[in-house]
Each structure stands twice: as structure tokens, then as C-alpha cells.
PyMOL CGO cylinders between C-alpha atoms (Angstrom):
from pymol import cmd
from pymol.cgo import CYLINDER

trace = [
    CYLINDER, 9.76, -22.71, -6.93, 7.61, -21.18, -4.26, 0.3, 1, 1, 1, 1, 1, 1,
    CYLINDER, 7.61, -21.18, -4.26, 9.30, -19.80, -0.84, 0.3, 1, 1, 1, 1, 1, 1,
    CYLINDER, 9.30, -19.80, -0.84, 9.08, -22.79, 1.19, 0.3, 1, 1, 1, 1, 1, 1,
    CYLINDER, 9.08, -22.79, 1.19, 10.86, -24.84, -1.23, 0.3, 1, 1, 1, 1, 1, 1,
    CYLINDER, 10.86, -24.84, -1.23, 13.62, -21.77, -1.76, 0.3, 1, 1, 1, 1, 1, 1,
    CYLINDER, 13.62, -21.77, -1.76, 13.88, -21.96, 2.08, 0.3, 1, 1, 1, 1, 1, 1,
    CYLINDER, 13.88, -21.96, 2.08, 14.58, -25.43, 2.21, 0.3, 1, 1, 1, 1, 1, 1,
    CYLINDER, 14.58, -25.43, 2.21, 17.28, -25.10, -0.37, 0.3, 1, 1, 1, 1, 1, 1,
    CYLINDER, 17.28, -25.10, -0.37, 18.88, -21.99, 1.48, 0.3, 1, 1, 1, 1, 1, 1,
    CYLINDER, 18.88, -21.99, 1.48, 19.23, -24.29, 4.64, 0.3, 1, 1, 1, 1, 1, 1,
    CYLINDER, 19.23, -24.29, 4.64, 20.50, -27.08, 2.54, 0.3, 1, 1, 1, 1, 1, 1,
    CYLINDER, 20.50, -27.08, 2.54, 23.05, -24.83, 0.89, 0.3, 1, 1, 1, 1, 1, 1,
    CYLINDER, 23.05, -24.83, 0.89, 24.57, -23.23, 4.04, 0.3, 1, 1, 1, 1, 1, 1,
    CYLINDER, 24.57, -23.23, 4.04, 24.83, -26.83, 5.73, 0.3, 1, 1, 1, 1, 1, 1,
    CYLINDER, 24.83, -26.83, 5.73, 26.66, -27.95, 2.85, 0.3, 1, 1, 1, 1, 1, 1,
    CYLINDER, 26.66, -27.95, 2.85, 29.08, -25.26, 3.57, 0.3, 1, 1, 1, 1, 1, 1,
    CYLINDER, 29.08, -25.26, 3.57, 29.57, -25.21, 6.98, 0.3, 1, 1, 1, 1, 1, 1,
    CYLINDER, 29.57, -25.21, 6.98, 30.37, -28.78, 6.30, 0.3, 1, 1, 1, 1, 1, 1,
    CYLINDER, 30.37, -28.78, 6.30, 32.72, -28.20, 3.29, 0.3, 1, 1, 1, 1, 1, 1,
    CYLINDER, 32.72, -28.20, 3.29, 36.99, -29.45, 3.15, 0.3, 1, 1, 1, 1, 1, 1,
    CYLINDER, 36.99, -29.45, 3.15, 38.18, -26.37, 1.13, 0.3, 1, 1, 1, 1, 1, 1,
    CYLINDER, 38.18, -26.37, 1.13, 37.59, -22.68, 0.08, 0.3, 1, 1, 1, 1, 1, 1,
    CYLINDER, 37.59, -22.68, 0.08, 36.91, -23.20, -3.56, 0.3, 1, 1, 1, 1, 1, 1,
    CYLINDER, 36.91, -23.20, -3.56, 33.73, -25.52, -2.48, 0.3, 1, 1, 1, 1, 1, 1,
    CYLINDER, 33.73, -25.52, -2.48, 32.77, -23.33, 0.54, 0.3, 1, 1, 1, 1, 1, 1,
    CYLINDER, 32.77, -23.33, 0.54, 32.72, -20.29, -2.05, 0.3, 1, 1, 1, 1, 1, 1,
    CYLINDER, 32.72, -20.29, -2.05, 31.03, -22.14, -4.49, 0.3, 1, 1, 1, 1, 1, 1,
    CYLINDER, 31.03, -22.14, -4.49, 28.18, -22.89, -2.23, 0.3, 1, 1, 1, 1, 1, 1,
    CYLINDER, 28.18, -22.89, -2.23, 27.75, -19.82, -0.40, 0.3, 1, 1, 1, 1, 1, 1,
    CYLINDER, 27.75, -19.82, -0.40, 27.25, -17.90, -3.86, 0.3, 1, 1, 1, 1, 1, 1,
    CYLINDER, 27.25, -17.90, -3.86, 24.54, -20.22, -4.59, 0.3, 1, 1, 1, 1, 1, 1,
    CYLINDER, 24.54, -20.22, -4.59, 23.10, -19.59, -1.58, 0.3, 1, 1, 1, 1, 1, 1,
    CYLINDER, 23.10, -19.59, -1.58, 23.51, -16.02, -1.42, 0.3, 1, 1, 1, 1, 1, 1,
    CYLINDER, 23.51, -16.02, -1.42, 21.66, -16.28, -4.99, 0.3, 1, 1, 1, 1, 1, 1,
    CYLINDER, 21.66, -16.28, -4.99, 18.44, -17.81, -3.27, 0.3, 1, 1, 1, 1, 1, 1,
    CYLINDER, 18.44, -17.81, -3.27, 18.24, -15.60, -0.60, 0.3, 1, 1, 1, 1, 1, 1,
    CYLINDER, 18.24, -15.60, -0.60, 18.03, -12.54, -3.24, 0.3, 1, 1, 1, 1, 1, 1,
    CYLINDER, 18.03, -12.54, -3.24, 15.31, -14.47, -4.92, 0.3, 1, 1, 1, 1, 1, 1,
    CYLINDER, 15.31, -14.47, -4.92, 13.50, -14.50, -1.20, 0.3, 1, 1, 1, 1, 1, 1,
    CYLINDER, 13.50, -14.50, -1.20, 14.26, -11.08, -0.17, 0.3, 1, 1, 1, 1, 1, 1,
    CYLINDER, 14.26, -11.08, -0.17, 12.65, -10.12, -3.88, 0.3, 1, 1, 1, 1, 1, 1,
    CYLINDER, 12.65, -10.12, -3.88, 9.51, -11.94, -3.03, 0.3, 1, 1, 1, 1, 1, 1,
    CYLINDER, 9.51, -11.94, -3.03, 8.90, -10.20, 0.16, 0.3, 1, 1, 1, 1, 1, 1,
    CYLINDER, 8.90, -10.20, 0.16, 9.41, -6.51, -0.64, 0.3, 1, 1, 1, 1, 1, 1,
    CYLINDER, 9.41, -6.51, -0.64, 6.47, -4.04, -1.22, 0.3, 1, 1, 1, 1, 1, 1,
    CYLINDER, 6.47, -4.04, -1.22, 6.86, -0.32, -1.80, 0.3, 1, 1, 1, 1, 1, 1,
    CYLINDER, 6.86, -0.32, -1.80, 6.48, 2.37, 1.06, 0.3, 1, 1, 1, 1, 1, 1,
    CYLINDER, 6.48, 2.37, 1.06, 2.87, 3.54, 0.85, 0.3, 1, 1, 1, 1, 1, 1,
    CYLINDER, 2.87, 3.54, 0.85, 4.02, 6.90, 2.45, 0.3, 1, 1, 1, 1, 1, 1,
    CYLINDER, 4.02, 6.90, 2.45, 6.99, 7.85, -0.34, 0.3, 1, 1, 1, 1, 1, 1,
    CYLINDER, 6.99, 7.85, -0.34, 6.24, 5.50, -2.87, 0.3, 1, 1, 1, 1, 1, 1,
    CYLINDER, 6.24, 5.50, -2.87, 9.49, 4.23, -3.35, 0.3, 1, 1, 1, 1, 1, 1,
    CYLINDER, 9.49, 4.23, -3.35, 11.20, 7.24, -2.51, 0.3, 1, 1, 1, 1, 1, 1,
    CYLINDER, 11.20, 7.24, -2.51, 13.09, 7.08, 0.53, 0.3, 1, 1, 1, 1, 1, 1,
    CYLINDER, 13.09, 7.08, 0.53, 12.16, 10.50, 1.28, 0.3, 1, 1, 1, 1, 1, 1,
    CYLINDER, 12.16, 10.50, 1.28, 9.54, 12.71, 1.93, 0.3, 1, 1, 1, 1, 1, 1,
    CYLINDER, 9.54, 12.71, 1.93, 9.49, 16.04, 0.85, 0.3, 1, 1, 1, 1, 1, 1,
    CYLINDER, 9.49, 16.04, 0.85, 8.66, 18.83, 2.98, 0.3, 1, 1, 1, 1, 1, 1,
    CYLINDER, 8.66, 18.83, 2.98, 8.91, 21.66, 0.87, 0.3, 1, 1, 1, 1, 1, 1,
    CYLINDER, 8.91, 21.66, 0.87, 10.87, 22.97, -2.65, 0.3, 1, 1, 1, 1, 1, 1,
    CYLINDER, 10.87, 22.97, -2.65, 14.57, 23.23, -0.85, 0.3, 1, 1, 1, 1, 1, 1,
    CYLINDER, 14.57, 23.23, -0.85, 13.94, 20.51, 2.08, 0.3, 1, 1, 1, 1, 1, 1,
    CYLINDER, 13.94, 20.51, 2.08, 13.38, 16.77, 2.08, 0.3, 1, 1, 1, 1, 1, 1,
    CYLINDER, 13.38, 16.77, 2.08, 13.63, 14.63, 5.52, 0.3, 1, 1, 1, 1, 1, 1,
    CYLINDER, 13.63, 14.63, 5.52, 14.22, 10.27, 5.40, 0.3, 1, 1, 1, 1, 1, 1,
    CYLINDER, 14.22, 10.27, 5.40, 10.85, 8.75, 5.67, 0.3, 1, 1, 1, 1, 1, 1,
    CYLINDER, 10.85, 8.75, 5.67, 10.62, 6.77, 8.77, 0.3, 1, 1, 1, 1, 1, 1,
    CYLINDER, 10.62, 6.77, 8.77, 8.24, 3.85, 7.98, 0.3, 1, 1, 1, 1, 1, 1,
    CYLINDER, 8.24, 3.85, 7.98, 10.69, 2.59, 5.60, 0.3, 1, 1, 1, 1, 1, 1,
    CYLINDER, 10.69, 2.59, 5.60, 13.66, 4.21, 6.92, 0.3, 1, 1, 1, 1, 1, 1,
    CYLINDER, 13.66, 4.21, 6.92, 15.05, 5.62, 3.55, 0.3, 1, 1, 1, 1, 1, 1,
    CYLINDER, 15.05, 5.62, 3.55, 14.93, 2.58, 2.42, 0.3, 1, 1, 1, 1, 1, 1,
    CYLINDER, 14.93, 2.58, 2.42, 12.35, 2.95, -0.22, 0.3, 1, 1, 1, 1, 1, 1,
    CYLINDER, 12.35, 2.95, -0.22, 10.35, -0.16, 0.20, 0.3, 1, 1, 1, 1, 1, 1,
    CYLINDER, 10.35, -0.16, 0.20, 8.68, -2.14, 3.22, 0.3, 1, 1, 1, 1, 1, 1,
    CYLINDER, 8.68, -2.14, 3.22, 9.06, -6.22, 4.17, 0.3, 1, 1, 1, 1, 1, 1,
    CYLINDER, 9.06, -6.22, 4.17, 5.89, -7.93, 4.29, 0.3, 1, 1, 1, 1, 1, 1,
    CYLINDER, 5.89, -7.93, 4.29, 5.30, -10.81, 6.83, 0.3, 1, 1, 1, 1, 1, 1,
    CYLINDER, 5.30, -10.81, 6.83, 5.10, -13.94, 5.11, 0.3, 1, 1, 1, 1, 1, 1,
    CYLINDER, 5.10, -13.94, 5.11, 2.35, -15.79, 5.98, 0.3, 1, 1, 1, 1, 1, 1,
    CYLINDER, 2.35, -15.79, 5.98, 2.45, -19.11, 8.05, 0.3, 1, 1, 1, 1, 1, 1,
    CYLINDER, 2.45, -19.11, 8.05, 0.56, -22.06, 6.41, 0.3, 1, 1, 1, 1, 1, 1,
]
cmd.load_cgo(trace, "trace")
């Protein structure tokens, strides 16, 4: 599946559940959903090019400080382009 189609489904999945009659179902179809949405959030994710990966950046042998283009994070969200 490519992202538009994963979108689609995401959308579909949370109206289902906003629209569900108990909390077995509602469950049920928010896991799903929160299952696509990892798939997406995979797709989009590129490593920092200042700490590859990292999170940090280190300064010296006994000091490290958070990188800020990623935010200690570690990686960087691309845009995803419009088509």
C-alpha cells in the first residue's frame, strides 16, 4: 500500500470508531488504526544529518549536549510531497 491509500484507511478507521456502540469494538479499531499510523510515521522518518542518529552531539571526551535539529530525537520528518 502506498501512503495515500494508508491515509485513507487511517481516516476510515478512526470514523469507524468515533461511530462505534461499545468498548470492545472502539478498542478493536483504534489498535488497527494506531497500527497504520506506525506504518506512516515509518515511511516519513530520515536520520539527523548532524548526529547521525544520535540524539546528541558530542562536544568533547566528558561532555555531550542534545542536538537541536532533531531535538534528541535521533531522526528528522520529511515533508511528504503533494501530488
Amino acid at each position: 500500500m502506498n501512503t495515500k491509500e494508508l491515509k485513507f484507511k487511517y481516516k476510515k478507521l478512526l470514523n469507524k470508531a468515533a461511530k462505534a456502540n461499545g468498548r470492545k469494538e472502539t478498542v478493536f479499531l483504534l489498535n488497527r488504526a494506531a497500527k497504520i499510523k506506525s506504518k506512516l510515521y515509518s515511511n516519513v522518518r530520515v536520520n539527523c544529518s548532524k548526529c547521525n542518529g544520535a540524539g546528541f552531539l558530542r562536544i568533547s571526551l566528558d561532555e555531550t549536549k542534545t542536538c537541536l535539529s532533531c531535538y534528541g530525537r535521533g531522526f528528522l520528518i520529511k515533508e511528504i510531497q503533494q501530488f
